[in-house]
C-alpha positions in Angstrom: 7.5 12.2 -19.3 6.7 9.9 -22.2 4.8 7.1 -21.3 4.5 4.0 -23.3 1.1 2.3 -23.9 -0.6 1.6 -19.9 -0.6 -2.1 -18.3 -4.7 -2.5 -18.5 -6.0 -3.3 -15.0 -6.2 -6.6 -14.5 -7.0 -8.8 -11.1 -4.0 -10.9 -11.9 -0.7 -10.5 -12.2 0.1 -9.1 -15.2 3.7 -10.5 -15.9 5.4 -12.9 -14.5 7.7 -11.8 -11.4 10.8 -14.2 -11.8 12.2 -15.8 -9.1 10.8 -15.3 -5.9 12.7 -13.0 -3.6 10.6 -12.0 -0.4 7.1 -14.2 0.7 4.2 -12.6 2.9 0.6 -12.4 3.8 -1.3 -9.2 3.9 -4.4 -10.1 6.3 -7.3 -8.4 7.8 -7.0 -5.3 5.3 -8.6 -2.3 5.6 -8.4 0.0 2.4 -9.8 3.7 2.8 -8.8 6.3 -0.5 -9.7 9.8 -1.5 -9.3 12.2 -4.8 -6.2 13.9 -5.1 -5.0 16.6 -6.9 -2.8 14.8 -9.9 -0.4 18.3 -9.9 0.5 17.6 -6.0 0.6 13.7 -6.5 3.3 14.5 -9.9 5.7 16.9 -7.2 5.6 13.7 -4.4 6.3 10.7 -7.2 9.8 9.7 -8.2 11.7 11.4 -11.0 10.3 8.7 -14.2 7.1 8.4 -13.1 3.9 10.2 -13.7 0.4 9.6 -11.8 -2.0 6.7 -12.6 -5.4 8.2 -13.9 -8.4 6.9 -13.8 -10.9 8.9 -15.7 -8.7 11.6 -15.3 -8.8 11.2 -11.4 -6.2 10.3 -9.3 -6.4 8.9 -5.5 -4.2 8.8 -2.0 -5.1 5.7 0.1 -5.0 4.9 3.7 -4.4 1.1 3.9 -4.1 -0.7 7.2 -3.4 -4.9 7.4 -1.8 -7.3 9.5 1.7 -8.3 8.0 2.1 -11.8 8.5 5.3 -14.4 8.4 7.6 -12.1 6.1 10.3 -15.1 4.6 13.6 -14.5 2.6 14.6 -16.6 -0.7 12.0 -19.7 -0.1 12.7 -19.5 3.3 9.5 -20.4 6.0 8.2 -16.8 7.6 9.3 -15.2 10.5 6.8 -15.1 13.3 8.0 -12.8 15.5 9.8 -9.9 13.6 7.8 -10.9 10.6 4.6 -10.3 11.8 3.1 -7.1 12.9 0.5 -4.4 12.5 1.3 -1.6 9.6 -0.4 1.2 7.8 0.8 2.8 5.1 -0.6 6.0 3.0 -0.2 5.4 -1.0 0.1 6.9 -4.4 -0.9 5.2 -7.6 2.2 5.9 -10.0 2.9 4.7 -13.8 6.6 4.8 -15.6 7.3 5.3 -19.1 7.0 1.6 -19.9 3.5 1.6 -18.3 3.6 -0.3 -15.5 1.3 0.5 -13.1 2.3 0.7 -9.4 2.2 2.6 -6.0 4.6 4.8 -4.1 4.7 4.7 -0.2 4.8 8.1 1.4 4.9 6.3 4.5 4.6 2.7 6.0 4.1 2.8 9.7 4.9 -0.8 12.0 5.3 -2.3 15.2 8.5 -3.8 14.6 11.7 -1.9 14.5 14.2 -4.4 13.1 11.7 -4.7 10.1 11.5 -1.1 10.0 15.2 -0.4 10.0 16.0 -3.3 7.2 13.5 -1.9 4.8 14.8 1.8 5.4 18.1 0.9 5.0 18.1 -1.9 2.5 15.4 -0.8 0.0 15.2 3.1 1.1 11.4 2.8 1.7 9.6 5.3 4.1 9.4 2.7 6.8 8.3 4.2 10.2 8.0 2.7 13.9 5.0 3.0 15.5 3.3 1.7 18.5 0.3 -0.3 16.9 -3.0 -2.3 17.2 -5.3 -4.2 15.4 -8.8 -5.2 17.1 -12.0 -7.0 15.7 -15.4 -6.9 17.4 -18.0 -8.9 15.8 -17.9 -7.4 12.4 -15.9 -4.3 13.2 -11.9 -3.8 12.9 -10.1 -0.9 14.5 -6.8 0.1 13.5 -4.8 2.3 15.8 -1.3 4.0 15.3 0.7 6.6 17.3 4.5 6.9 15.6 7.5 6.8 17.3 10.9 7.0 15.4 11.8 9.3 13.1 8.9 11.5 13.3 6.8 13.5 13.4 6.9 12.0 16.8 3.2 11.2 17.8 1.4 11.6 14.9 -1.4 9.2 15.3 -4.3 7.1 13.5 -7.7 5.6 14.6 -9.6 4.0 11.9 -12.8 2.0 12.0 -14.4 -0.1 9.6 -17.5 -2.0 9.2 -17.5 -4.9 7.2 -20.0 -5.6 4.5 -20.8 -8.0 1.5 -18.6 -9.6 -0.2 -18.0 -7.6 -3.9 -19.1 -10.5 -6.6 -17.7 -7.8 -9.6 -15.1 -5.0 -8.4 -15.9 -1.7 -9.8 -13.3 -0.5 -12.3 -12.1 1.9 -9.4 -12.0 -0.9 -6.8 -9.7 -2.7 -9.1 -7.3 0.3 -9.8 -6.6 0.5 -5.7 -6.4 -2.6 -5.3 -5.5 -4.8 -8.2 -1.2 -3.7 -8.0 1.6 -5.2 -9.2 4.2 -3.3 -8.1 6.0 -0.7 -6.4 8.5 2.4 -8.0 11.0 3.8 -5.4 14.2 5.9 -5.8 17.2 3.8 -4.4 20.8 5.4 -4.1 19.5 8.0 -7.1 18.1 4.7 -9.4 14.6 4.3 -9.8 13.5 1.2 -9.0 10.6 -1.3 -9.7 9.9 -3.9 -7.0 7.1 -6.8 -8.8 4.6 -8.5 -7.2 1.9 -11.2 -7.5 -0.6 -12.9 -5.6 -4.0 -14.2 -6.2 -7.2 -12.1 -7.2 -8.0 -9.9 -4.1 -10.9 -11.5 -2.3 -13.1 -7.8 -1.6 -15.6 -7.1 1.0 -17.7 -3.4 0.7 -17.0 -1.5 3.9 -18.2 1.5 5.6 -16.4 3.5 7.4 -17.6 4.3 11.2 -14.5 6.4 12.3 -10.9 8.0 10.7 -9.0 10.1 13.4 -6.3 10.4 11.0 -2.9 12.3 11.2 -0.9 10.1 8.9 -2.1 11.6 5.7 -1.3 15.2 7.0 2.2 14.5 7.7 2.5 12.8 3.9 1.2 16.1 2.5 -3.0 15.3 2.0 -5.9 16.8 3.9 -8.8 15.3 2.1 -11.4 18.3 1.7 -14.0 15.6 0.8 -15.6 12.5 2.3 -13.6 9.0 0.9 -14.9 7.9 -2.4 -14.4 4.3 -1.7 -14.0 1.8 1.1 -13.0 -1.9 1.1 -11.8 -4.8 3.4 -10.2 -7.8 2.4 -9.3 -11.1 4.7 -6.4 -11.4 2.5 -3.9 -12.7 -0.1 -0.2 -14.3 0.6 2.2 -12.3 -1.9 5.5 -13.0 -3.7 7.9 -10.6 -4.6 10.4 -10.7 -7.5 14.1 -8.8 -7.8 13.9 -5.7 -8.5 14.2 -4.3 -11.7 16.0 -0.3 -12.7 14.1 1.7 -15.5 14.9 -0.9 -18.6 
């Protein structure tokens, strides 16, 4: 694939989004990644896109939040069917234009209208899952066990301890994080869903526990310990229209 000069990382939103089409908050996040192979990331990625490199590295995340008040076309939050617990394992894509994004292999939540919309309305790999999020002190567990479609009971425990707050993000804490968009096939189009929010607000984290069968059922069984680990308290997010492969 040809790819046109890279977006540079940036904390910000790059471009702006247009008008806003979907509002959120992504709360109490827990971000976990690992190295992947870029060959096996390429065959998993939509046909158009190639994978982000950093130093020549790519990475598959494990990213676990608490969606809050999802809202249509200016339209105040839900919050009932627009909040809930979700995890969702992640690629880090680019497409010939050079915008950077990510591509779900799977986003697992407690809420199954939610979950059916976003499967049938934007074809996204939306799972329902029974689901919970608990903080003690400084620690947050994150617990998952799917449901509907499968594979039935494949389950997630993940622990975190919080740490400082990050004055400067690395360069690598900044490429997991610091996303401004998402590429997905739709009806055989590819599509690229824009979004913008303020700069992440970053914690350090250390990781006391990941009982993890999500990443195995999305095709990664990290050989190696995660290179990095990060909590956020969070960021409300807009997101534009989408836009096909100009």
């Amino acid at each position: 694939m040809l790819v046109s000069m890279t977006e540079p990382l940036s904390p910000e939103p790059p471009s702006d989004i247009g008008r806003t089409l979907l509002t959120q908050s992504w709360l109490d996040l827990g971000f976990v990644h690992w190295e992947a192979d870029p060959e096996l990331v390429q065959r998993l990625l939509p046909a158009g896109t190639a994978p982000d490199l950093l130093d020549g590295r790519t990475y598959v995340g494990l990213v676990a939040f608490r969606m809050h008040r999802i809202g249509w076309l200016g339209l105040p939050g839900v919050p009932y069917f627009g909040t809930f617990p979700e995890t969702n394992v992640r690629l880090y894509s680019v497409d010939e234009h050079g915008r950077r994004g990510v591509v779900f292999r799977s986003l697992d939540a407690s809420r199954l209208l939610p979950v059916v919309v976003a499967r049938t309305a934007f074809r996204l790999p939306y799972l329902w899952s029974r689901m919970s999020i608990r903080r003690e002190g400084d620690v947050l567990t994150y617990t998952a066990r799917r449901r509907w479609p499968g594979p039935r009971g494949a389950s997630s425990r993940l622990s975190i301890r919080i740490g400082e707050r990050i004055a400067e993000p690395t360069e690598l804490e900044h490429f997991v994080t610091a996303r401004w968009g998402l590429h997905n096939d739709w009806l055989g189009r590819r599509l690229y869903l824009p979004n913008a929010h303020p700069r992440w607000p970053l914690h350090r984290a250390e990781l006391l526990a990941c009982e993890d069968e999500l990443l195995g059922a999305a095709g990664f069984e990290p050989a190696a310990p995660a290179v990095s680990v990060l909590y956020s308290p969070g960021v409300p997010v807009r997101f534009g229209p989408p836009a096909g492969a100009r």
